[in-house]
Chimera marker file (.cmm) of the C-alpha trace (Angstrom):
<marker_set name="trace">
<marker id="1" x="0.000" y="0.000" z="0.000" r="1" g="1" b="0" radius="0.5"/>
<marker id="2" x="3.348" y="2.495" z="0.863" r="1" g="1" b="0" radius="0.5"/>
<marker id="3" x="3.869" y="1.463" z="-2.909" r="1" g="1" b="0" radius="0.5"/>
<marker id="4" x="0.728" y="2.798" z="-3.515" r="1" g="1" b="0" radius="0.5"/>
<marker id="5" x="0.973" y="6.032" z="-1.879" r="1" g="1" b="0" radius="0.5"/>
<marker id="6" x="4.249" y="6.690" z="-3.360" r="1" g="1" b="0" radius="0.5"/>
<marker id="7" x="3.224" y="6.469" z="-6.834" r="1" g="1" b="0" radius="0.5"/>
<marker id="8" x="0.422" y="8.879" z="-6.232" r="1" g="1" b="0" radius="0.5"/>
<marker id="9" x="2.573" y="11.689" z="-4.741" r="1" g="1" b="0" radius="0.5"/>
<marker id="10" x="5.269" y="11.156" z="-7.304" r="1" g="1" b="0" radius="0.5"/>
<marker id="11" x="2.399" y="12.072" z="-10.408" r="1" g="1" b="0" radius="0.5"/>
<marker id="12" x="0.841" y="14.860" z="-7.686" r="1" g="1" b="0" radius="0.5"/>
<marker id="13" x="4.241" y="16.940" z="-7.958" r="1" g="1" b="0" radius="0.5"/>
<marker id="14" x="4.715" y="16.205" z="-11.732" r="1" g="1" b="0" radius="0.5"/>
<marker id="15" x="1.187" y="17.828" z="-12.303" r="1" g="1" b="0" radius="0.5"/>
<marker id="16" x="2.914" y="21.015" z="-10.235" r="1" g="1" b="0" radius="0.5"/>
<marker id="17" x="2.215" y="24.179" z="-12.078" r="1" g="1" b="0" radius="0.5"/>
<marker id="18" x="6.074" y="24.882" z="-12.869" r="1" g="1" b="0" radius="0.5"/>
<marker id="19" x="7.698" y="22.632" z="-15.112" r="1" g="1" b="0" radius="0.5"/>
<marker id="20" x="10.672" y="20.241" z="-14.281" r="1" g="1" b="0" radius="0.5"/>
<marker id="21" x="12.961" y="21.344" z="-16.977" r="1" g="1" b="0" radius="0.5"/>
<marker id="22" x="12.740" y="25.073" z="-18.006" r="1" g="1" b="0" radius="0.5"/>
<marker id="23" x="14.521" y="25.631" z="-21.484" r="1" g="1" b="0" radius="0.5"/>
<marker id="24" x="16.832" y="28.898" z="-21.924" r="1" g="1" b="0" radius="0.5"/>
<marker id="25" x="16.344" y="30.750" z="-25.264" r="1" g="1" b="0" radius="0.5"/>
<marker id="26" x="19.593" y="32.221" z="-26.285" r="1" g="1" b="0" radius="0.5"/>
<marker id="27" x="20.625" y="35.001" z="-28.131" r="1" g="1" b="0" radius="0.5"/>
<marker id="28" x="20.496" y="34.180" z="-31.982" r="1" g="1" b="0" radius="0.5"/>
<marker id="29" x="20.548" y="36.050" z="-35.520" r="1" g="1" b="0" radius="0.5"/>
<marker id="30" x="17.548" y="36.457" z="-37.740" r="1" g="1" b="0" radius="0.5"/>
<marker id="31" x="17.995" y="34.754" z="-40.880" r="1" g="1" b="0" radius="0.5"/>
<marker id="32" x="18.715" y="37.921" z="-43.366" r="1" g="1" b="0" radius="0.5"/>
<marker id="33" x="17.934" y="39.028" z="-46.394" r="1" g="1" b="0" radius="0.5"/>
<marker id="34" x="20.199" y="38.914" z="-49.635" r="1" g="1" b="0" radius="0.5"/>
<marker id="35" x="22.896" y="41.004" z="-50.394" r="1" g="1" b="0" radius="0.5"/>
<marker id="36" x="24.023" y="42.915" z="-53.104" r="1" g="1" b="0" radius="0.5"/>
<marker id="37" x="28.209" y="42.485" z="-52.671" r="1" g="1" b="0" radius="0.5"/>
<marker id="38" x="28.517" y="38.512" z="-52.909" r="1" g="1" b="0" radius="0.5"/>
<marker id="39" x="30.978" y="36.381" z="-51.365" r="1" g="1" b="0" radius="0.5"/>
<marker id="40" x="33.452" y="36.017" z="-54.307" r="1" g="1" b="0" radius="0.5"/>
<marker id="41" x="33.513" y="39.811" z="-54.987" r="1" g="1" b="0" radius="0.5"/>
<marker id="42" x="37.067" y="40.855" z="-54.870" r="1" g="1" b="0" radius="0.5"/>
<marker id="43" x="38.156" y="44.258" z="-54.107" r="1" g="1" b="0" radius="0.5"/>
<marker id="44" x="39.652" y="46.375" z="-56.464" r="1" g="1" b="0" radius="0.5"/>
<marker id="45" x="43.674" y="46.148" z="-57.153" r="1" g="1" b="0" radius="0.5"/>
<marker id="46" x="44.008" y="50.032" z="-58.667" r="1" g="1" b="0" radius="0.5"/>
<marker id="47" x="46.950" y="48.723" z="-61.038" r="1" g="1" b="0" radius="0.5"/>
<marker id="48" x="48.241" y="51.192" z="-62.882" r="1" g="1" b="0" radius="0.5"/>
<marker id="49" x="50.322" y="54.443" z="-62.937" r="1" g="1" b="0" radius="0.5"/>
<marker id="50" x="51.535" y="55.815" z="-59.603" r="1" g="1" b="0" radius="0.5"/>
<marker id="51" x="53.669" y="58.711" z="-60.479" r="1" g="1" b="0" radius="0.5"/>
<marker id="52" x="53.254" y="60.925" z="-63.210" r="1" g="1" b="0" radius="0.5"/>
<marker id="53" x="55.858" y="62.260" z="-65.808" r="1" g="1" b="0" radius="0.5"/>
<marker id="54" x="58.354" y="64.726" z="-64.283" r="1" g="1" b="0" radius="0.5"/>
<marker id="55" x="57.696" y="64.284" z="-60.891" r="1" g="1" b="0" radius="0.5"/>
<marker id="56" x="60.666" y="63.730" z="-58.582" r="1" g="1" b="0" radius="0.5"/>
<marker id="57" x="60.911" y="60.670" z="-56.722" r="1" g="1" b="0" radius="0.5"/>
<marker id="58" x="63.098" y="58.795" z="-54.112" r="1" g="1" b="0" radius="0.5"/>
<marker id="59" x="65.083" y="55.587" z="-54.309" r="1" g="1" b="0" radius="0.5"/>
<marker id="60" x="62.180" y="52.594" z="-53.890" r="1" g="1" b="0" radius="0.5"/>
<marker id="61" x="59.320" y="54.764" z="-55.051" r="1" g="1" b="0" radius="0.5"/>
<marker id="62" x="56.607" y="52.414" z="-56.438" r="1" g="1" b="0" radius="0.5"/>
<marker id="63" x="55.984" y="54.043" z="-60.158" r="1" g="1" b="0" radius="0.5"/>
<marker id="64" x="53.666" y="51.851" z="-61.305" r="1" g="1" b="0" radius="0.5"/>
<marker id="65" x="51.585" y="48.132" z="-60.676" r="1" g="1" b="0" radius="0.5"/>
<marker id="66" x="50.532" y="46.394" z="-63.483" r="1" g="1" b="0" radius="0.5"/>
<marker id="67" x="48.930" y="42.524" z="-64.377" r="1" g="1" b="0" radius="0.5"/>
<marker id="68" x="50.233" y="42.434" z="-67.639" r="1" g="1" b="0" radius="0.5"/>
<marker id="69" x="53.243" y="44.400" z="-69.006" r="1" g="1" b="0" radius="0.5"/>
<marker id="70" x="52.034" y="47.364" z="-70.271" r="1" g="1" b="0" radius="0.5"/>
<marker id="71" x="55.135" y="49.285" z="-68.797" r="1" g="1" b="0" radius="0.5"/>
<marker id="72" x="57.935" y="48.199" z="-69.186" r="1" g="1" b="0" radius="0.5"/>
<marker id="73" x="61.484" y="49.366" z="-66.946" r="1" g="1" b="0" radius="0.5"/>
<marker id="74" x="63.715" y="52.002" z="-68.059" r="1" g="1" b="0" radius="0.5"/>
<marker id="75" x="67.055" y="53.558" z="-67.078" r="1" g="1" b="0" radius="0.5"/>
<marker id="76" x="67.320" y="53.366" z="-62.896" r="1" g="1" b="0" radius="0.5"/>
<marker id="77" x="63.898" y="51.331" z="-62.744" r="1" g="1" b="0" radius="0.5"/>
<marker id="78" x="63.735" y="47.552" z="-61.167" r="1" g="1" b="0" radius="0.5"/>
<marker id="79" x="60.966" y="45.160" z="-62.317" r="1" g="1" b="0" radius="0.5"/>
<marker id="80" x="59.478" y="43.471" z="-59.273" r="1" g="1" b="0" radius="0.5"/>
<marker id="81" x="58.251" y="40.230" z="-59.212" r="1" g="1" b="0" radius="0.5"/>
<marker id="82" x="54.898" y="40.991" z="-59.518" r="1" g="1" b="0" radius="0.5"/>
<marker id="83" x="55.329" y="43.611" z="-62.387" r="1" g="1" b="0" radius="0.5"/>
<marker id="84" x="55.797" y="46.486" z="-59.727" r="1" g="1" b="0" radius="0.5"/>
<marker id="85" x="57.858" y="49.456" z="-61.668" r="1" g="1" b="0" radius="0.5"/>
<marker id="86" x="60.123" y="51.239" z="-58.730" r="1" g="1" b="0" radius="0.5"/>
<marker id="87" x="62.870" y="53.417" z="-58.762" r="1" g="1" b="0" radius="0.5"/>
<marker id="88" x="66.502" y="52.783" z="-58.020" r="1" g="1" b="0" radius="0.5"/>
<marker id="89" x="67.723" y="56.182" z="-57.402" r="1" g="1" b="0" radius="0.5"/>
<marker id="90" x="66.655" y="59.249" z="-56.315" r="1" g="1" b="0" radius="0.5"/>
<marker id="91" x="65.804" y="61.795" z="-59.202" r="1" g="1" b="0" radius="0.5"/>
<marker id="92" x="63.147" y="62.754" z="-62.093" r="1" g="1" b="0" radius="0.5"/>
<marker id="93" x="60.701" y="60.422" z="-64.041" r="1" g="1" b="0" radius="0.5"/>
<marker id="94" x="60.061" y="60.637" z="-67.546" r="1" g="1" b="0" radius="0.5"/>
<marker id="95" x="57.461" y="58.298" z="-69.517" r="1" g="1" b="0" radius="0.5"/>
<marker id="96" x="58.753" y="57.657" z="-73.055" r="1" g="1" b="0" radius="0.5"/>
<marker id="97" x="57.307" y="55.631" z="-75.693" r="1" g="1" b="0" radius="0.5"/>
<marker id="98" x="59.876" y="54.085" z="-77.190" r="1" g="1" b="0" radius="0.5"/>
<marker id="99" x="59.847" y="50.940" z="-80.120" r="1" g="1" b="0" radius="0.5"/>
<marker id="100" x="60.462" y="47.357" z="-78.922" r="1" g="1" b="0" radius="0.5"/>
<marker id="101" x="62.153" y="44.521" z="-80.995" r="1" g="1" b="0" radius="0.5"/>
<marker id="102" x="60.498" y="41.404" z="-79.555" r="1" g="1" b="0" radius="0.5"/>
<marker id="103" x="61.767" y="37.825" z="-79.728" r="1" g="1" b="0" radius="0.5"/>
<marker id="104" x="59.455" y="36.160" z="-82.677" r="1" g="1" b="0" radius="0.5"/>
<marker id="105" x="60.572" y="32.722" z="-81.353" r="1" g="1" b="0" radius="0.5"/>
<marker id="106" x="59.206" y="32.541" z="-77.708" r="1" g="1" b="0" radius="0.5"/>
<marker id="107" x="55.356" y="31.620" z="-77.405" r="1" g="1" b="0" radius="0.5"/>
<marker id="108" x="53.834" y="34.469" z="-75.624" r="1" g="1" b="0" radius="0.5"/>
<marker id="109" x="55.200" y="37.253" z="-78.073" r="1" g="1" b="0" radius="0.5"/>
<marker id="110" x="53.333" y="35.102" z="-80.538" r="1" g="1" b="0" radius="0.5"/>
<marker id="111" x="50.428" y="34.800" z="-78.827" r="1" g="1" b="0" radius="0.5"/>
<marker id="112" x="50.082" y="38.505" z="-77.966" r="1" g="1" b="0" radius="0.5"/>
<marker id="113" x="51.644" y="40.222" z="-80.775" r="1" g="1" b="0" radius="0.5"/>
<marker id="114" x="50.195" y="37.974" z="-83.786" r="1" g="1" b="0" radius="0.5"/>
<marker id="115" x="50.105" y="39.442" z="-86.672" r="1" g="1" b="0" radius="0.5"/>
<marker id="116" x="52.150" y="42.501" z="-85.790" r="1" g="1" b="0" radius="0.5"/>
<marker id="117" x="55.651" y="40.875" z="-87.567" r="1" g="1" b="0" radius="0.5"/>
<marker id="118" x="55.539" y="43.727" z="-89.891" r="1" g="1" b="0" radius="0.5"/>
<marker id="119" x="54.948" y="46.882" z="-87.884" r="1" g="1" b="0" radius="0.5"/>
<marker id="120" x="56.951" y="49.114" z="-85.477" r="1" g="1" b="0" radius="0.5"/>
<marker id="121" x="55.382" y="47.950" z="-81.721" r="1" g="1" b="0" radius="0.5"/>
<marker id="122" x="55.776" y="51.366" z="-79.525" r="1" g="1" b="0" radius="0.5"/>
<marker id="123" x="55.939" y="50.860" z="-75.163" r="1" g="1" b="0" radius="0.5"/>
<marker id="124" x="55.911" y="52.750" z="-72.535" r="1" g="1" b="0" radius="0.5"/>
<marker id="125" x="59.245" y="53.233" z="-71.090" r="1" g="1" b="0" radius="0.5"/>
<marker id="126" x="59.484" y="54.447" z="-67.089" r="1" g="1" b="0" radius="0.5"/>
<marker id="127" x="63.060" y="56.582" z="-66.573" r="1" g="1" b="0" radius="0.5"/>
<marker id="128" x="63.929" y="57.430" z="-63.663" r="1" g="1" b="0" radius="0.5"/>
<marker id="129" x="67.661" y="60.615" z="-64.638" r="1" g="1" b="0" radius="0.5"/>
<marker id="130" x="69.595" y="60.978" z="-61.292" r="1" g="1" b="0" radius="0.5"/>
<marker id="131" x="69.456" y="64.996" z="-59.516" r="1" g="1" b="0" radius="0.5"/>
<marker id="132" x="72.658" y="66.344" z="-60.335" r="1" g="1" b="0" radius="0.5"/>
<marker id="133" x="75.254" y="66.347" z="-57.020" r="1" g="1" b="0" radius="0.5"/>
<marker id="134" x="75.857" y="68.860" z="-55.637" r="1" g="1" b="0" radius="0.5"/>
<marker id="135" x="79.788" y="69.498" z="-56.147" r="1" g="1" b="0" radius="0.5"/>
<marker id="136" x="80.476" y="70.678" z="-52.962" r="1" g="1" b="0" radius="0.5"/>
<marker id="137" x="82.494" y="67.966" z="-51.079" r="1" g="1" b="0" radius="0.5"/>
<marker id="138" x="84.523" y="67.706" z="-47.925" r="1" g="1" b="0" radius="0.5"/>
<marker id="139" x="87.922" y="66.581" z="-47.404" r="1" g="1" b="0" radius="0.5"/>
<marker id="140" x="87.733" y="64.174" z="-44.789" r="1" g="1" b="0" radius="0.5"/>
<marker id="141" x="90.604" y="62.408" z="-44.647" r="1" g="1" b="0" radius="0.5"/>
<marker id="142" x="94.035" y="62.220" z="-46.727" r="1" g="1" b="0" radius="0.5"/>
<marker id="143" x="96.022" y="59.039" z="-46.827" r="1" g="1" b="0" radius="0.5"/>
<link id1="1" id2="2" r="1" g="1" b="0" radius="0.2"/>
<link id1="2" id2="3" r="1" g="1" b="0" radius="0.2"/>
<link id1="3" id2="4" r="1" g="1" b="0" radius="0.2"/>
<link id1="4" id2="5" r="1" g="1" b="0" radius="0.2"/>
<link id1="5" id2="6" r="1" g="1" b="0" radius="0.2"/>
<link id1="6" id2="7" r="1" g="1" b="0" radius="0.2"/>
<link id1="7" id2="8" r="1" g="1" b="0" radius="0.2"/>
<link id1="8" id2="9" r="1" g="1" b="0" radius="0.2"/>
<link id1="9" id2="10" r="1" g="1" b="0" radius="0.2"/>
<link id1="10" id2="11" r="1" g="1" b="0" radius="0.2"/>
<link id1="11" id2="12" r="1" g="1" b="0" radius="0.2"/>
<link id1="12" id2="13" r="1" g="1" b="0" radius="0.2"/>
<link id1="13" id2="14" r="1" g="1" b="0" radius="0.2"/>
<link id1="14" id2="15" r="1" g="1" b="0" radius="0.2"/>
<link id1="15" id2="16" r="1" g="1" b="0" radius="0.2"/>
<link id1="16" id2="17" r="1" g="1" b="0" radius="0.2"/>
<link id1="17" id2="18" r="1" g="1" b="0" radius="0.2"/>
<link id1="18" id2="19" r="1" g="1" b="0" radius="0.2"/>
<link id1="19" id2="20" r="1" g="1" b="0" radius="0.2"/>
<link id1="20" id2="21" r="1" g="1" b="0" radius="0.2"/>
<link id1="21" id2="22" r="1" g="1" b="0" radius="0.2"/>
<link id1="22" id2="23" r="1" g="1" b="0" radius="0.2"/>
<link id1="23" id2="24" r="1" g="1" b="0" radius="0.2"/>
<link id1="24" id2="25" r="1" g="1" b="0" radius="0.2"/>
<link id1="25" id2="26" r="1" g="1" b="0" radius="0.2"/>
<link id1="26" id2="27" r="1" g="1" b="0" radius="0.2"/>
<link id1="27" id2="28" r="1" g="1" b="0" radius="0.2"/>
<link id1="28" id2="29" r="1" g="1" b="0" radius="0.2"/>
<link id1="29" id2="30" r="1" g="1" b="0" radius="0.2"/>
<link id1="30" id2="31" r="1" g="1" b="0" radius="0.2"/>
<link id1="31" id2="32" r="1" g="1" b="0" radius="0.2"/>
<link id1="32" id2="33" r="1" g="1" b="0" radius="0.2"/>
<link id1="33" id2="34" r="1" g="1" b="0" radius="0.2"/>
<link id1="34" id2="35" r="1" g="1" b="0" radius="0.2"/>
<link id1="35" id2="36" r="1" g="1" b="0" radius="0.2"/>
<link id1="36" id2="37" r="1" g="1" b="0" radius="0.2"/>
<link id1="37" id2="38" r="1" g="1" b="0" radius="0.2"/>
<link id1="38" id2="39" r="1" g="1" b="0" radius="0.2"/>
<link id1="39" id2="40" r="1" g="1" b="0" radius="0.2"/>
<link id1="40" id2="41" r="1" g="1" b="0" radius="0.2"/>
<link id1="41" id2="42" r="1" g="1" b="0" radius="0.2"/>
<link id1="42" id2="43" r="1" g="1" b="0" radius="0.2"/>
<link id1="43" id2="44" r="1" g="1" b="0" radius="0.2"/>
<link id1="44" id2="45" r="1" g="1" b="0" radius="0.2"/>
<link id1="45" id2="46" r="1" g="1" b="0" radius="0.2"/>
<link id1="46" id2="47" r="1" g="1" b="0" radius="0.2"/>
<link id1="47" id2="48" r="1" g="1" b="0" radius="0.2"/>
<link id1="48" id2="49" r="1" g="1" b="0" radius="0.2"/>
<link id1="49" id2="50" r="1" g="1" b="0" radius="0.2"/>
<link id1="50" id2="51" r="1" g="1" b="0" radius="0.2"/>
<link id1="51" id2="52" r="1" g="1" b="0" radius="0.2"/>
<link id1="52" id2="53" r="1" g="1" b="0" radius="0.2"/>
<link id1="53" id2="54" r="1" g="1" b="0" radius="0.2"/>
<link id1="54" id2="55" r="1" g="1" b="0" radius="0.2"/>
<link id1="55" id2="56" r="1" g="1" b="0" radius="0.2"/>
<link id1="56" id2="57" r="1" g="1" b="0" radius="0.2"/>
<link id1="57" id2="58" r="1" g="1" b="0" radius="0.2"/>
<link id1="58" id2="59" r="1" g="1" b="0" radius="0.2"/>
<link id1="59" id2="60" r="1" g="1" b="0" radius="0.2"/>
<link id1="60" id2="61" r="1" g="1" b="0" radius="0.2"/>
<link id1="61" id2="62" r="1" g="1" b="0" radius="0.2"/>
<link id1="62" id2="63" r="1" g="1" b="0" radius="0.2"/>
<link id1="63" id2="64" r="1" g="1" b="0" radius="0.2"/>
<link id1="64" id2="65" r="1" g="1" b="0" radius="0.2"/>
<link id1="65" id2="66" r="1" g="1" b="0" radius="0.2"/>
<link id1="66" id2="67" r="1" g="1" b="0" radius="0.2"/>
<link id1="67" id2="68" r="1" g="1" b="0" radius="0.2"/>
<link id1="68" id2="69" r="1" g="1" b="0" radius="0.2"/>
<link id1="69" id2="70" r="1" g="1" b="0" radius="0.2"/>
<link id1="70" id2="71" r="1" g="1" b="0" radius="0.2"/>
<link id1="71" id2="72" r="1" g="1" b="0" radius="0.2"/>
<link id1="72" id2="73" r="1" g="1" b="0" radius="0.2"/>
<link id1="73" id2="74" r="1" g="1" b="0" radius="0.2"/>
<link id1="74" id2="75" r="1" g="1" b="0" radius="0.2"/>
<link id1="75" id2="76" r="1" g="1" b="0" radius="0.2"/>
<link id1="76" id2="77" r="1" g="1" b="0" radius="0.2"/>
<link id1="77" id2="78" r="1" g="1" b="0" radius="0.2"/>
<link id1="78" id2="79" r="1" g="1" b="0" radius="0.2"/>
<link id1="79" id2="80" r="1" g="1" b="0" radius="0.2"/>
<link id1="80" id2="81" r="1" g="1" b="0" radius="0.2"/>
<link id1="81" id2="82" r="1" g="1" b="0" radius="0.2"/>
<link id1="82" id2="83" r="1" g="1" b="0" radius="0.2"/>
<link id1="83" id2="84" r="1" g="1" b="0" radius="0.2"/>
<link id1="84" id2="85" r="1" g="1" b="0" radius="0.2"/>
<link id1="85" id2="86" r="1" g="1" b="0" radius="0.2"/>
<link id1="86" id2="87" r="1" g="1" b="0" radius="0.2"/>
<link id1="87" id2="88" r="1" g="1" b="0" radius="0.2"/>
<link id1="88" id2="89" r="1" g="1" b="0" radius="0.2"/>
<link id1="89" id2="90" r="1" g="1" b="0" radius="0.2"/>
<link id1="90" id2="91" r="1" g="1" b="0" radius="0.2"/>
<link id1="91" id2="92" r="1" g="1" b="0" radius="0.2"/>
<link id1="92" id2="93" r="1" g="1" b="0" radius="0.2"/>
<link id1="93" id2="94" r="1" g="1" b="0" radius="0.2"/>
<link id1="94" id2="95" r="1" g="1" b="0" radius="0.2"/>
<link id1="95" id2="96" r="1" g="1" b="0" radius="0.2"/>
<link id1="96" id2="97" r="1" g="1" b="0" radius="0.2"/>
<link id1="97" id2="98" r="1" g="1" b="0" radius="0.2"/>
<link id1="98" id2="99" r="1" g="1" b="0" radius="0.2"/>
<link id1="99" id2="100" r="1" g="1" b="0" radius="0.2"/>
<link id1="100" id2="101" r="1" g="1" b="0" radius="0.2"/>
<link id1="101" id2="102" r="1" g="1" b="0" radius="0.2"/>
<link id1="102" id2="103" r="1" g="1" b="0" radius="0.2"/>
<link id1="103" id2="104" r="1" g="1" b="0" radius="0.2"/>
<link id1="104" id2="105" r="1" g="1" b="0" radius="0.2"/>
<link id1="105" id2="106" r="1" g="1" b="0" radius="0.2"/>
<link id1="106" id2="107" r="1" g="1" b="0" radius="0.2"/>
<link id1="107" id2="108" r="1" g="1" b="0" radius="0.2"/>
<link id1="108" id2="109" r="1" g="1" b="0" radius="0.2"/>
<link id1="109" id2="110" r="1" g="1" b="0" radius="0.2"/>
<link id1="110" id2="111" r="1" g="1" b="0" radius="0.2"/>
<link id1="111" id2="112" r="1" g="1" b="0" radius="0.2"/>
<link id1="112" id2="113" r="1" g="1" b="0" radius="0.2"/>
<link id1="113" id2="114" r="1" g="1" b="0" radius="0.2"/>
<link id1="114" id2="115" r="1" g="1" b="0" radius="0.2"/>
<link id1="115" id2="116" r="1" g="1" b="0" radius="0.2"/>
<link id1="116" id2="117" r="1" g="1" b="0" radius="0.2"/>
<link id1="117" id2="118" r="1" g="1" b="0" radius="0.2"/>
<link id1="118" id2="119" r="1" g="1" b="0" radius="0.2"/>
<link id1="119" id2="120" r="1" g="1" b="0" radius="0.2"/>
<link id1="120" id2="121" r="1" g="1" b="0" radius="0.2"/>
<link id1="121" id2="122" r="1" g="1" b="0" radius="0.2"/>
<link id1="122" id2="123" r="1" g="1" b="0" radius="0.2"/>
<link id1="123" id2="124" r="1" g="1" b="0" radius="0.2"/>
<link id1="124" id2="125" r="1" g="1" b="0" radius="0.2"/>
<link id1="125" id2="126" r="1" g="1" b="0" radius="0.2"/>
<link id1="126" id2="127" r="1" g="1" b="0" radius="0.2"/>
<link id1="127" id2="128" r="1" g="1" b="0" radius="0.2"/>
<link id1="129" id2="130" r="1" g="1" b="0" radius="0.2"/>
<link id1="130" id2="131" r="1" g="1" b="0" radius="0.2"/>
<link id1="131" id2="132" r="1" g="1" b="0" radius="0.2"/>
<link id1="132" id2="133" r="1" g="1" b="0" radius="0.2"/>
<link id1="133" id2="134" r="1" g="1" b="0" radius="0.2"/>
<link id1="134" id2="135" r="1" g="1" b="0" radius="0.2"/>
<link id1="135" id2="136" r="1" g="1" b="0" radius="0.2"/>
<link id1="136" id2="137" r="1" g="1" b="0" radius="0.2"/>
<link id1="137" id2="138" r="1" g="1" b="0" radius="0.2"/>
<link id1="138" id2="139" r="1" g="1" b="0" radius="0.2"/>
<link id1="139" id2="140" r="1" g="1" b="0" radius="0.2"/>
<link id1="140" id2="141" r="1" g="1" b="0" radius="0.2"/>
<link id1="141" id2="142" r="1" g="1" b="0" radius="0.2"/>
<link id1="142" id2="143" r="1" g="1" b="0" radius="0.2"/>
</marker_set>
């Protein structure tokens, strides 16, 4: 009969107006809407000229990005690995468009210069002319 009993009280406090196990809501985003810039949208690179003709420039100046070679190094200009134009010495820069003789043989002149065997094929040329010193030097030292 204690058996009894026990079973009785044991549904009495399950029928108790507060729940056994309360469940905790936490905080969550709404599902939103679509968006106009996608995933796989890449910012932009701005290639392309970073100093203009005449302006005076120090040593490891960037004068220009590019993908492709559309500008090609001059006198005092390094070619970086990634097509970056810079300057090797301090001074001027002057743009020239000067003529190219390109190797025939090798595939990619080919590719991008078919049909071109005939004409003169004009570049742009970055120059970087060295400031003139200053002629005024000190004797430090005789031997």
């Amino acid at each position: 009969m204690s058996f009894n009993i026990m079973q009785k009280l044991t549904l009495q406090c399950l029928k108790a107006d507060q729940p056994l196990m309360t469940t905790i809501r936490n905080a969550s985003k709404k599902t939103g809407g679509s968006t106009r810039n996608k995933k796989g949208h890449a910012r932009p690179k701005h290639r392309g000229w970073r100093v203009q003709d005449g302006h005076h420039v120090s040593e490891g100046t960037i004068l220009a990005t590019q993908l492709t070679t559309r500008f090609h190094p001059g006198l005092n200009v390094g070619f970086g690995r990634n097509g970056t134009l810079f300057a090797m010495e301090h001074g001027k820069v002057y743009v020239t468009c000067e003529p190219i003789d390109p190797n025939w043989d090798h595939t990619w002149i080919q590719r991008h210069y078919a049909g071109r065997q005939d004409q003169t094929i004009y570049k742009k040329f970055f120059n970087v002319i060295p400031e003139n010193q200053h002629q005024r030097f000190k004797l430090v030292e005789e031997i």
